[in-house]
Legacy VTK file of the C-alpha trace (Angstrom):
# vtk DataFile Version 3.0
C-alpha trace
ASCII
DATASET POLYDATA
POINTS 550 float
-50.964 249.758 -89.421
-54.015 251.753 -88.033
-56.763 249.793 -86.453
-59.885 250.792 -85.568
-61.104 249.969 -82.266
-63.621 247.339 -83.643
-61.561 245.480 -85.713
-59.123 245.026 -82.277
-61.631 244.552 -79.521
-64.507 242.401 -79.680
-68.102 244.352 -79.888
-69.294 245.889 -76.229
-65.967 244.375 -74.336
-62.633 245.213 -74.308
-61.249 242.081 -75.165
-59.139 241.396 -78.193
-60.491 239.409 -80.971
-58.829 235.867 -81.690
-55.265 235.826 -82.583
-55.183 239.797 -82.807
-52.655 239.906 -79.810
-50.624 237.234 -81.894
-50.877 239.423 -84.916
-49.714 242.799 -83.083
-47.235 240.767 -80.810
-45.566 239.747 -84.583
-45.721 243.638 -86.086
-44.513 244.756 -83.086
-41.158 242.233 -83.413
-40.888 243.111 -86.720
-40.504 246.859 -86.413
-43.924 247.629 -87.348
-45.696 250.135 -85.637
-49.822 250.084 -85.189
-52.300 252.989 -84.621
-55.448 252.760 -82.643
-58.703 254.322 -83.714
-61.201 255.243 -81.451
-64.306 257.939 -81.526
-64.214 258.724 -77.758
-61.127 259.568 -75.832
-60.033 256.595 -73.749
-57.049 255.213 -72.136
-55.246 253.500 -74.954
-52.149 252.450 -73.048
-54.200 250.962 -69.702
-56.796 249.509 -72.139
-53.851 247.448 -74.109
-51.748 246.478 -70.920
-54.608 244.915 -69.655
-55.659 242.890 -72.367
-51.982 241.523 -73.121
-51.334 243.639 -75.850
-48.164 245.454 -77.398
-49.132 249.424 -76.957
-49.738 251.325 -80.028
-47.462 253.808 -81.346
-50.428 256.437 -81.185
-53.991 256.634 -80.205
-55.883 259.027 -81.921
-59.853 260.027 -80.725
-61.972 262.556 -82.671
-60.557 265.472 -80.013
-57.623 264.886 -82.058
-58.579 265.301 -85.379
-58.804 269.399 -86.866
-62.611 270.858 -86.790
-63.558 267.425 -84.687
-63.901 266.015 -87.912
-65.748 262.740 -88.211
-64.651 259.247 -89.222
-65.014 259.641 -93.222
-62.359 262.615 -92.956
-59.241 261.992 -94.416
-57.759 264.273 -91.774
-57.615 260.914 -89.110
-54.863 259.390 -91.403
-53.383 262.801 -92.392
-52.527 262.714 -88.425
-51.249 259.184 -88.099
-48.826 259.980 -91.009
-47.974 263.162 -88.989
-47.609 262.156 -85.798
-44.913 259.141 -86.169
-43.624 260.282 -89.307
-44.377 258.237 -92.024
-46.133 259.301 -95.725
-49.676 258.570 -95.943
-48.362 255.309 -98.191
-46.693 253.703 -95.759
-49.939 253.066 -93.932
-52.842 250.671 -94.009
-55.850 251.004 -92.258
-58.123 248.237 -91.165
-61.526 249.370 -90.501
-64.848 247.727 -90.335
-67.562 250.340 -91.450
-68.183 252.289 -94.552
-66.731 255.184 -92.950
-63.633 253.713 -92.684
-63.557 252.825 -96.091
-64.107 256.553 -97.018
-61.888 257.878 -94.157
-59.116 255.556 -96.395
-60.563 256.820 -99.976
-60.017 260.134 -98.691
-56.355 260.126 -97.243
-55.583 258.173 -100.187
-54.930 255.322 -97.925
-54.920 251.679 -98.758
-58.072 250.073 -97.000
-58.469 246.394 -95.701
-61.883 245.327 -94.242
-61.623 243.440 -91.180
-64.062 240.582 -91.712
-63.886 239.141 -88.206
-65.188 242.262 -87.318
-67.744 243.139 -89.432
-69.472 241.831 -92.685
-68.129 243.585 -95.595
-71.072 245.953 -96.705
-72.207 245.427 -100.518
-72.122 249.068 -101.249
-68.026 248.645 -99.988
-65.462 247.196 -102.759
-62.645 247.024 -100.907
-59.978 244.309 -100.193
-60.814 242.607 -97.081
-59.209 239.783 -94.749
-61.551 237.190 -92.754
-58.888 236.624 -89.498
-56.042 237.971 -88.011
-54.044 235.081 -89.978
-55.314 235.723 -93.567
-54.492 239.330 -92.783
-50.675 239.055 -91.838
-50.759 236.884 -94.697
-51.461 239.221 -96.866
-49.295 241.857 -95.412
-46.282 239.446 -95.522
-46.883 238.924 -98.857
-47.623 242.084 -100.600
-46.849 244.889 -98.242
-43.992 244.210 -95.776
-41.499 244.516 -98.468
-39.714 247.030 -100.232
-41.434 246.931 -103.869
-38.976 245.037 -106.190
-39.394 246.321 -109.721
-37.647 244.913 -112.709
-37.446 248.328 -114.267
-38.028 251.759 -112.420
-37.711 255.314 -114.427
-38.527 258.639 -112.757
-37.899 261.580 -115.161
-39.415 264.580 -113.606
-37.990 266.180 -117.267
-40.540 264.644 -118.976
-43.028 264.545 -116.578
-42.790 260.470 -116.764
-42.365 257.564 -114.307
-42.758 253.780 -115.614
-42.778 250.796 -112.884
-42.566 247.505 -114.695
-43.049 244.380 -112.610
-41.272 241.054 -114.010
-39.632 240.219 -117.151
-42.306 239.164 -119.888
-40.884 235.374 -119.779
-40.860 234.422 -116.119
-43.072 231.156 -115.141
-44.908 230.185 -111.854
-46.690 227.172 -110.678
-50.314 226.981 -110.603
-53.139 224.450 -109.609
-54.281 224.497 -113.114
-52.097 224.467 -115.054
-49.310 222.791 -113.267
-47.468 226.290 -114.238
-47.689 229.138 -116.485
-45.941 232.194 -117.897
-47.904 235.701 -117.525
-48.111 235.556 -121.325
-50.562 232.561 -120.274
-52.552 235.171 -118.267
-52.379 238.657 -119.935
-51.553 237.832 -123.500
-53.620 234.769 -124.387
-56.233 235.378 -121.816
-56.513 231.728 -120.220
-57.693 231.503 -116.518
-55.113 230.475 -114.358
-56.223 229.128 -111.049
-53.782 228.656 -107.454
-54.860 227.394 -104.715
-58.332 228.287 -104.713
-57.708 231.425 -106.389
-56.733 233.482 -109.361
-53.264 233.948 -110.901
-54.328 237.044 -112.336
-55.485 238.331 -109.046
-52.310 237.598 -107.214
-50.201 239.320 -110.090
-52.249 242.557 -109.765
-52.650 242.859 -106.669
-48.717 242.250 -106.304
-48.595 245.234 -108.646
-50.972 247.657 -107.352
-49.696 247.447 -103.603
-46.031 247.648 -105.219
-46.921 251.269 -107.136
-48.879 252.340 -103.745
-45.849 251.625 -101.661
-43.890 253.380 -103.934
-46.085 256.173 -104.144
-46.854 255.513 -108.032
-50.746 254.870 -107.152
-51.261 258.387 -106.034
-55.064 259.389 -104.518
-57.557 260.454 -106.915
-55.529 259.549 -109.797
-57.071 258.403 -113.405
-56.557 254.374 -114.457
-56.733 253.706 -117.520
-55.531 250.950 -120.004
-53.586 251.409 -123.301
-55.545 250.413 -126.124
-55.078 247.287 -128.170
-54.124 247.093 -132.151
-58.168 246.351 -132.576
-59.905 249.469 -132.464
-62.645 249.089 -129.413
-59.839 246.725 -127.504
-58.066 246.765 -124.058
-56.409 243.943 -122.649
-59.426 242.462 -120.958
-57.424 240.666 -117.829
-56.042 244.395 -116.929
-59.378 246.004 -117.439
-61.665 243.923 -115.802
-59.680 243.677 -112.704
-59.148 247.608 -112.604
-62.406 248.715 -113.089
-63.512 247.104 -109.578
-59.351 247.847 -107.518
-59.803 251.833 -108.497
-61.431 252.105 -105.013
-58.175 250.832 -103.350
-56.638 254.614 -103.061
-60.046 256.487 -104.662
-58.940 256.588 -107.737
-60.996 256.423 -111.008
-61.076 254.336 -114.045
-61.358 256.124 -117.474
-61.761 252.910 -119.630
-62.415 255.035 -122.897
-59.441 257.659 -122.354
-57.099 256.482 -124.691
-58.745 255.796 -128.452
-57.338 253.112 -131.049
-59.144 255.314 -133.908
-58.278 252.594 -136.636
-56.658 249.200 -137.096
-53.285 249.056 -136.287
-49.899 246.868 -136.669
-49.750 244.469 -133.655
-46.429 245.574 -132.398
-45.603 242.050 -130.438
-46.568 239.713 -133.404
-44.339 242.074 -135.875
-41.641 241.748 -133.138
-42.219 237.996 -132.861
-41.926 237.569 -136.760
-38.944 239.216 -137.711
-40.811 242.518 -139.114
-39.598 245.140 -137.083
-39.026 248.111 -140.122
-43.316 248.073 -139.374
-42.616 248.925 -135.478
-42.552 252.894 -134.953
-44.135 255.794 -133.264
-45.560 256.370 -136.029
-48.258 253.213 -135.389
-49.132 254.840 -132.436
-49.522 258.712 -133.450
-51.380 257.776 -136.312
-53.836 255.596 -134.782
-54.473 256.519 -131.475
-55.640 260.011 -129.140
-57.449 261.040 -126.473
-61.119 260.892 -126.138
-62.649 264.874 -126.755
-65.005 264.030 -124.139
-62.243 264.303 -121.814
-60.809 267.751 -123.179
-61.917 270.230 -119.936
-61.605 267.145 -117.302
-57.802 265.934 -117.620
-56.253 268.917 -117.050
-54.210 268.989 -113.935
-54.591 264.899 -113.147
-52.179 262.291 -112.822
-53.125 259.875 -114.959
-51.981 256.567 -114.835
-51.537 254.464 -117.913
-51.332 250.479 -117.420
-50.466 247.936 -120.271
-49.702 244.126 -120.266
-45.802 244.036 -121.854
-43.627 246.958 -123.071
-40.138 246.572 -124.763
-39.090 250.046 -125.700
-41.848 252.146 -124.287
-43.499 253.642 -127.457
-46.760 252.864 -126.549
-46.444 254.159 -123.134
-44.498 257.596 -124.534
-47.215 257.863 -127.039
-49.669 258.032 -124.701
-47.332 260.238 -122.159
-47.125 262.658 -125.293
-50.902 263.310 -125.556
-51.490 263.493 -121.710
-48.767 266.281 -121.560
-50.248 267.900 -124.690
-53.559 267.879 -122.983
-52.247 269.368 -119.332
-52.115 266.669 -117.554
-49.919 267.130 -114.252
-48.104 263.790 -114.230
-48.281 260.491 -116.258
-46.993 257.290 -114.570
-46.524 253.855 -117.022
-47.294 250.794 -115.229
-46.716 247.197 -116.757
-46.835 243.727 -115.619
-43.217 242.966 -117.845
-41.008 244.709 -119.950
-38.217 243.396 -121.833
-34.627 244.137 -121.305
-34.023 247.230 -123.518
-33.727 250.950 -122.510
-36.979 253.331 -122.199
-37.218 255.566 -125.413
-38.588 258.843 -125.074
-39.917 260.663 -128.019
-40.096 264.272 -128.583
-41.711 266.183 -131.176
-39.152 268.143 -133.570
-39.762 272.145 -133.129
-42.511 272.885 -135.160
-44.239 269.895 -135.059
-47.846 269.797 -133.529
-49.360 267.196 -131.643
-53.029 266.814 -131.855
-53.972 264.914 -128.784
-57.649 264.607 -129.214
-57.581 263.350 -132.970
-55.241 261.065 -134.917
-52.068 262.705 -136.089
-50.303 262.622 -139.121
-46.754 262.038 -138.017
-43.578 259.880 -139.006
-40.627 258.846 -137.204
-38.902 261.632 -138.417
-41.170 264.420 -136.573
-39.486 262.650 -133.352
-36.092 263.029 -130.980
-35.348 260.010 -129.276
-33.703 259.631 -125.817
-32.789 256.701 -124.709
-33.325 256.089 -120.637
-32.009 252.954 -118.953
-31.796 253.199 -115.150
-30.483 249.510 -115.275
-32.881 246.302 -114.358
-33.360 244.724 -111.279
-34.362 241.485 -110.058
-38.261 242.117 -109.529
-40.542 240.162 -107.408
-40.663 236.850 -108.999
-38.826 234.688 -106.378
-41.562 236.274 -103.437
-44.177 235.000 -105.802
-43.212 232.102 -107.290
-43.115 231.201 -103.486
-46.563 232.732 -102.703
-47.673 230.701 -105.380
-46.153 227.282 -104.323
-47.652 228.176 -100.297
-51.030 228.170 -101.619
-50.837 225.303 -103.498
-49.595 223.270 -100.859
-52.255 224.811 -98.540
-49.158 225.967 -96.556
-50.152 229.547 -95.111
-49.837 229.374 -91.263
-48.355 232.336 -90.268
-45.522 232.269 -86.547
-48.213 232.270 -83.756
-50.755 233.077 -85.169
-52.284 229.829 -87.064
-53.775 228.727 -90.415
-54.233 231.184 -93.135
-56.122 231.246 -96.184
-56.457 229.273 -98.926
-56.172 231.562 -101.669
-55.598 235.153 -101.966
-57.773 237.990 -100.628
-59.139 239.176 -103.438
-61.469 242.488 -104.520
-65.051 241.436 -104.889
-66.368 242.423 -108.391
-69.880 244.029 -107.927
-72.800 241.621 -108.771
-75.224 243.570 -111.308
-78.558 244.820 -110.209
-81.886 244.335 -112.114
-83.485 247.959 -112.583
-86.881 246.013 -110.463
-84.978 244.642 -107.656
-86.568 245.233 -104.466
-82.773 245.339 -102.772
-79.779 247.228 -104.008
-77.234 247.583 -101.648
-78.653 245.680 -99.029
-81.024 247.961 -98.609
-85.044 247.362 -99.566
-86.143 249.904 -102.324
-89.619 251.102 -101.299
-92.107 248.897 -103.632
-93.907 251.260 -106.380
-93.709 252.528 -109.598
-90.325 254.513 -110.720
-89.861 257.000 -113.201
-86.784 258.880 -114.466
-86.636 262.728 -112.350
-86.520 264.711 -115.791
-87.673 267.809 -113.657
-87.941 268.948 -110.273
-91.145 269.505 -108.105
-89.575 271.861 -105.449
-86.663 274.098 -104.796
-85.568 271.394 -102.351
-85.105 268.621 -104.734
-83.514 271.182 -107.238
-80.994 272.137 -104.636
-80.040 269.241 -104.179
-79.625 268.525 -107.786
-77.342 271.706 -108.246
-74.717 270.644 -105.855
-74.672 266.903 -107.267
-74.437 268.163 -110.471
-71.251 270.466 -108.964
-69.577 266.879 -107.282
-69.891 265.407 -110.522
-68.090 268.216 -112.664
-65.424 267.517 -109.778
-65.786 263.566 -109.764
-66.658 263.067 -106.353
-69.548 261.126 -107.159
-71.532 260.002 -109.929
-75.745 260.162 -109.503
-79.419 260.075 -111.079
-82.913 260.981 -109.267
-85.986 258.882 -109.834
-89.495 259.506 -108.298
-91.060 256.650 -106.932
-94.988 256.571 -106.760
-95.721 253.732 -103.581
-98.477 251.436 -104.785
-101.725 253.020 -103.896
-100.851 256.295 -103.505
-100.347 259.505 -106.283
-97.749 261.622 -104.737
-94.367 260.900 -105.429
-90.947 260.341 -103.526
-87.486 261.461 -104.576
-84.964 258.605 -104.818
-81.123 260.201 -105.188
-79.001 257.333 -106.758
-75.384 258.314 -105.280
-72.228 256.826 -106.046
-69.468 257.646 -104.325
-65.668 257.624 -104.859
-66.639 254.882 -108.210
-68.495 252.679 -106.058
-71.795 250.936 -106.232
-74.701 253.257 -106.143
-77.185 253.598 -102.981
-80.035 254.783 -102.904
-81.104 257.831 -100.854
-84.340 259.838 -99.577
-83.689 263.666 -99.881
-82.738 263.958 -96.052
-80.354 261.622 -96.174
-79.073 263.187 -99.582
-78.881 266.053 -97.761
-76.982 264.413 -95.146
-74.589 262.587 -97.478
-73.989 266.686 -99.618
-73.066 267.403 -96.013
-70.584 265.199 -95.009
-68.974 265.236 -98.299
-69.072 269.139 -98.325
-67.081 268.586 -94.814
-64.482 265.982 -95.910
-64.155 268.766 -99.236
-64.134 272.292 -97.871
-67.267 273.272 -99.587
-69.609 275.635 -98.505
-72.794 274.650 -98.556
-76.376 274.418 -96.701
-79.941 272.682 -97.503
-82.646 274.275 -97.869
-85.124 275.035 -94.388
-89.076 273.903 -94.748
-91.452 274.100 -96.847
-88.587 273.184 -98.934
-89.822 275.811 -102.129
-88.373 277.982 -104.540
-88.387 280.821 -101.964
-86.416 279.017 -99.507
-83.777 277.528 -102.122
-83.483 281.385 -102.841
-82.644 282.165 -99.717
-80.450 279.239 -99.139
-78.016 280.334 -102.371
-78.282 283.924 -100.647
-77.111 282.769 -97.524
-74.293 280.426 -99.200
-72.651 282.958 -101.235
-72.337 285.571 -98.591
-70.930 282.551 -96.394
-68.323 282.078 -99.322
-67.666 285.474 -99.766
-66.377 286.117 -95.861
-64.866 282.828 -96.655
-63.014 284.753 -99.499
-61.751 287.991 -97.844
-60.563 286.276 -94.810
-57.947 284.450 -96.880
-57.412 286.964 -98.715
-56.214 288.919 -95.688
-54.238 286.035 -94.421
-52.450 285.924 -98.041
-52.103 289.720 -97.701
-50.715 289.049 -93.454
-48.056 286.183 -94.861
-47.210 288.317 -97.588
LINES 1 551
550 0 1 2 3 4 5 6 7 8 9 10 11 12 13 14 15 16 17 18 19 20 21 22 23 24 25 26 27 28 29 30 31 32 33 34 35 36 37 38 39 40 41 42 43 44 45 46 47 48 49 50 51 52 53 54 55 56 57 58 59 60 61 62 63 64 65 66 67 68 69 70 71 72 73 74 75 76 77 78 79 80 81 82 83 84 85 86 87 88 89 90 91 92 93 94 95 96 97 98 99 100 101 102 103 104 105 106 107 108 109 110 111 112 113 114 115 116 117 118 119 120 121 122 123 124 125 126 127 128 129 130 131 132 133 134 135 136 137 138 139 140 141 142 143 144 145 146 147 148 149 150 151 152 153 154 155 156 157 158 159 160 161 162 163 164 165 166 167 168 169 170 171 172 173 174 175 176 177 178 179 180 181 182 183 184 185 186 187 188 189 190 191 192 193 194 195 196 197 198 199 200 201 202 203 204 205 206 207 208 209 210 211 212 213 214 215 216 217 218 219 220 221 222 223 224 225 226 227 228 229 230 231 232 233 234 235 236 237 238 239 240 241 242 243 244 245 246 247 248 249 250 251 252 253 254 255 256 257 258 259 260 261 262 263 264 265 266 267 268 269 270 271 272 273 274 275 276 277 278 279 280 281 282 283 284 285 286 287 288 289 290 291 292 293 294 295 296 297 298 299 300 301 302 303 304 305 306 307 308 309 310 311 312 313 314 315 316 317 318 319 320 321 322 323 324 325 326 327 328 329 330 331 332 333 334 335 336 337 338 339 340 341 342 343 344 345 346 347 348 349 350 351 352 353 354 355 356 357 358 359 360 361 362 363 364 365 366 367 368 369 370 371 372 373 374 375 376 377 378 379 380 381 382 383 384 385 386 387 388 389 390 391 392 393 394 395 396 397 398 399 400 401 402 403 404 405 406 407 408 409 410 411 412 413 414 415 416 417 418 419 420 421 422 423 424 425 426 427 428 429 430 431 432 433 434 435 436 437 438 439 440 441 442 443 444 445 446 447 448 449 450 451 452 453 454 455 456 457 458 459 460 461 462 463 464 465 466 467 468 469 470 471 472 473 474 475 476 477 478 479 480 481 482 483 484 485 486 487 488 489 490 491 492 493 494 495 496 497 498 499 500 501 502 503 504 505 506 507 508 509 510 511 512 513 514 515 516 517 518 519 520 521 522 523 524 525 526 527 528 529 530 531 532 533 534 535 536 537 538 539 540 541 542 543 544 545 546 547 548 549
């Protein structure tokens, strides 16, 4: 557990928030160890003796951190992992600014926001606890155990992992209904309410803090959701929750990767009815590919595929086929259930072509089939089924520590914006007229532009410009719209733009510099000059140092 120093010590004192010795007293007795995060150097070990706390493991200040990097930098969890030996995936970090959110995006670092702490920002989406209690409860539940899958394949052969949660069938109480099967959830779509909460919420987040412990939710990964039988469908529970938990590990959600192209045989219902000589890869090659627009872009990612239920796996091999045919680096298969029968990888015959950006042709006999069975285990259901039955009962105290919550923490989906609103973000927009930036007016503004345009070829953020005319006036302002790591967009002013291209250039290893007053096309000029002879010393010094290890 890393901490930063706000989320431990209450604002201007050094005395520990409510129940947070509790909380570290219980870590500490259960073998867990807990990082402190401060900017300045201080006495860590003095500072926790005398307010009655266990000591951390490690202290780490900004001396400690490569290049004196600031908080943002993935480097500050790169050396907790380091230092007392863990992977980045067995930590959390608990922050309480936006930086700390990003300093978790960046490590590929699951982020909770400490609520007693701070408010939780509207430009953050991030899970977030609102006491000590709620956030051991949430740890206990989700990410103090070894993840329990019912199925678990890792075929580095293939280039194929598949985590499957629970067996299709299992049931769970509820508040309403009384109880429910995850067919109730994921298949027929009904809300499902515990406690004060969401089924479905509980169920994914269960699953997405299982794959991160595992190391199946790697950073910077794709998400995206196999398509339905109904050309233009997903499976609406998995994609509405997704599109808002990407920012758990900076990830990003592709929602049009995978393309049902035309109507195709629902495979459970033909199960379900006895007509299984219609079941085949041959519904899934013929009906579904990759989008084109993704052709240059998924080369090299890890891509991770989510569906509701598989039995055999075709849908998931399908779709491993086409990622591998298209270069990507890894595929992982992620499921809520899957029913006992072994994994069946397909391989195209020699001299068969696969097409993965168009609809292909094929039969079952075009196909080798493999047939993988690791064996089953027991999954998670009994943890849940008893998560479940705590927050029904409103039974979530936690030892020493006190009441919990009543429902789950949960990720808060992003409330949409009007285009007029005078505050996005939290933040007042500057009252005027706005209008699109089609063009530039200066060398500044197109600077600025150029390198945006470069984060977005390399998905680091997504953005648009506006100029804004104030009411009375006929100049204009630049307004950058800036989205980072898939979150909400901000708005900027061109310094802080510049500011933001700076920091992210930092955290990235770019090379990169604004542009000095009067901000024209002379002075971008010079700015490009200066930035490619920066990048070519860059280049010949490792060069040499290949050439010295050599």
């Amino acid at each position: 557990m890393v901490f930063d120093f706000k989320a431990v010590f209450q604002a201007g004192t050094t005395r520990p928030h409510p129940h947070m010795a509790q909380l570290l007293r219980v870590l500490d007795q259960q073998g867990v160890a807990w990082v402190l995060m401060s900017t300045q150097p201080i006495d860590a070990a003095a500072l926790c003796s005398a307010a009655g706390l266990p000591q951390p493991a490690l202290h780490l200040s900004q001396e400690d951190i490569p290049g004196r990097k600031n908080r943002g930098s993935g480097l500050w969890l790169d050396q907790a992992a380091e230092r007392i030996g863990l992977r980045k995936n067995q930590l959390v970090i608990v922050g309480t600014t936006e930086w700390d959110w990003m300093t978790g995006i960046n490590a590929g670092v699951l982020y909770i926001h400490a609520r007693w702490a701070s408010t939780l920002g509207r430009k953050i989406d991030a899970l977030s606890a609102d006491d000590p209690a709620h956030l051991y409860w949430w740890l206990e539940r989700h990410l103090l155990h070894e993840p329990e899958w019912i199925f678990a394949l890792d075929d580095a052969k293939h280039r194929l992992r598949v985590r499957s949660l629970f067996q299709p069938d299992e049931t769970f109480p509820g508040t309403s209904p009384s109880s429910f099967n995850l067919k109730t959830v994921f298949t027929y779509d009904k809300e499902v309410t515990v406690g004060e909460g969401s089924a479905r919420d509980i169920l994914m987040v269960h699953l997405l803090c299982s794959a991160y412990l595992d190391g199946s939710l790697p950073n910077r990964a794709w998400f995206c959701v196999y398509p339905s039988s109904t050309p233009g469908r997903v499976n609406d529970q998995l994609a509405e929750f997704l599109e808002v938990a990407k920012v758990m590990v900076g990830s990003y959600y592709k929602g049009d990767l995978l393309v049902r192209a035309s109507q195709a045989t629902d495979t459970s219902l033909a199960r379900a009815t006895g007509r299984h000589d219609t079941v085949s890869i041959a519904t899934q090659a013929t009906t579904v590919h990759l989008n084109p627009k993704y052709r240059s872009t998924v080369r090299g990612k890890t891509v991770i595929v989510f569906d509701d239920f598989t039995t055999e796996g075709m849908s998931l091999d399908w779709g491993r086929n086409l990622l591998v045919k298209a270069g990507a680096s890894q595929v992982i298969g992620v499921t809520i259930g899957k029913y006992r029968k072994p994994y069946t990888v397909f391989t195209p015959r020699p001299g068969v072509a696969i097409d993965a950006f168009a609809p292909n042709a094929l039969t079952p006999a075009d196909f080798t089939t493999e047939y993988l069975s690791p064996g089953f285990g027991t999954g998670p259901g009994d943890l849940l089924r008893d998560t479940m039955s705590r927050l029904i009962a409103g039974d979530t105290s936690m030892p020493d520590i006190g009441r919990g919550p009543a429902s789950q923490p949960r990720i808060p989906v992003p409330r949409a914006v009007p285009e007029n609103a005078s505050v996005v973000g939290g933040r007042p927009v500057p009252a005027g007229r706005r209008e699109p930036m089609r063009t530039y007016k200066n060398g500044r503004q197109r600077h600025i532009g150029d390198i945006l345009n470069q984060f977005a070829a390399d998905e680091l953020v997504t953005w648009h410009g506006e100029y804004l005319y104030p009411v009375g006036k006929r100049s204009s302002k630049a307004l950058w719209w800036i989205s980072r790591w898939g979150g909400p967009e901000q708005w900027y002013s061109s310094r802080e733009a510049e500011e933001l291209i700076s920091q992210v250039c930092e955290d990235e290893g770019i090379i990169w510099e604004p542009v000095q007053p009067n901000y024209g096309e002379t002075e971008r000029l010079e700015a490009v000059q200066r930035i490619e002879r920066r990048r070519r010393v860059f280049r010949r010094v490792q060069e040499r140092r290949q050439a010295a290890g050599d």
